[in-house]
N, C-alpha and C positions, 0 to 999 in steps of 0.2 A: 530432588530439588523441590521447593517450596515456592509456589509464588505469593503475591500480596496480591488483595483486592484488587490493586488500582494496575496491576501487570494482566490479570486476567482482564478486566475491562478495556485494556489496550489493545490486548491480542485480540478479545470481540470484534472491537471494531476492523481488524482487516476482514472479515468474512461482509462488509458493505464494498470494499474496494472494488470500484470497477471499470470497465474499459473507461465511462467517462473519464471519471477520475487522473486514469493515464493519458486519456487525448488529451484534455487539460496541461500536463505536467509534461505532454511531446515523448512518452515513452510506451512501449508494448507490452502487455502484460502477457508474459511467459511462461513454457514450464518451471515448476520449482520445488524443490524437495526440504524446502526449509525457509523460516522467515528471511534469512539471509538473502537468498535467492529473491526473492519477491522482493524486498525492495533497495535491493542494491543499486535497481537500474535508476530508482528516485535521487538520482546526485543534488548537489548544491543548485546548478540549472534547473534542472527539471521542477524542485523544490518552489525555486523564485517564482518558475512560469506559475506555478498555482499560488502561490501568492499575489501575483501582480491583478489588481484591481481593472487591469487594461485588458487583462484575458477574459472575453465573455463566454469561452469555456470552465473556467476556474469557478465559476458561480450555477453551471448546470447541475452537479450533485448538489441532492437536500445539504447534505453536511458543510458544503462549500470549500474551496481550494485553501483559504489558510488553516482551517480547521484541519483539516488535510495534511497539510505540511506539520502541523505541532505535531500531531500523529504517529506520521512518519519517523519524524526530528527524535522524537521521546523514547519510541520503539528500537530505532537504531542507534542511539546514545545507551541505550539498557541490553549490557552483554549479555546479561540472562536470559531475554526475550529474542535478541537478536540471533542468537547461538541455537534457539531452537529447530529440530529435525519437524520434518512435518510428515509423520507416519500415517495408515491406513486409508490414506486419503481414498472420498467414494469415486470411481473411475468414473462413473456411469452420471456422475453429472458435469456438463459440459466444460470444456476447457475454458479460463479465460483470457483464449487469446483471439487473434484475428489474424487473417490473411492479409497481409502487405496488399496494398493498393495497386 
C-alpha cells in the first residue's frame, strides 16, 4: 500500500497525542496495536469535549482540542490510515497510559 503526503503527515501527528489531549476528550489512552485501537476510544463525545471552547482542558495541548478533533475525524474517516497494524513498536519507551485515579 501506498500512502499520500497528506496520509503520512496525519499519521505524524499521532506521535504528539498525549495524555493531555485525552484528559481533554475524558478518555485514557491505552494499549494498542494499531491506529484502530488508539482512537477508537475518541467517540463523537469524547470528540465534542475537545471541541468545546467551555473545556479549559481542550486548550492545554500547543495544537489545541479542535485541531485535535479534525485529526482524529480525518484519520478515522480514512480506511487506509485507520486499518493500519502498528508493528515494532519501541517497548522500552514508556506507555501512554496512567493509573486510574
Amino acid at each position: 500500500m501506498y500512502l499520500t503526503d497528506e496520509q503520512i503527515m496525519l499519521l505524524e501527528q499521532l506521535t504528539y497525542l498525549t495524555d493531555d489531549v485525552a484528559d481533554a476528550a475524558g478518555v485514557l489512552l491505552g494499549p494498542y496495536d494499531s491506529v484502530e485501537d488508539l482512537l477508537q476510544q475518541f467517540d463523537d463525545d469524547a470528540l465534542q469535549r475537545l471541541e468545546d471552547p467551555g473545556n479549559p482542558d481542550s486548550t492545554k495541548d500547543y495544537t489545541g482540542g479542535k485541531k485535535w478533533a479534525a485529526i482524529i475525524r480525518q484519520i478515522k474517516s480514512d480506511p487506509d490510515l485507520y486499518s493500519l497494524d502498528i508493528v515494532n513498536k519501541d517497548e522500552t519507551v514508556a506507555l501512554l497510559t496512567r493509573k486510574a485515579q
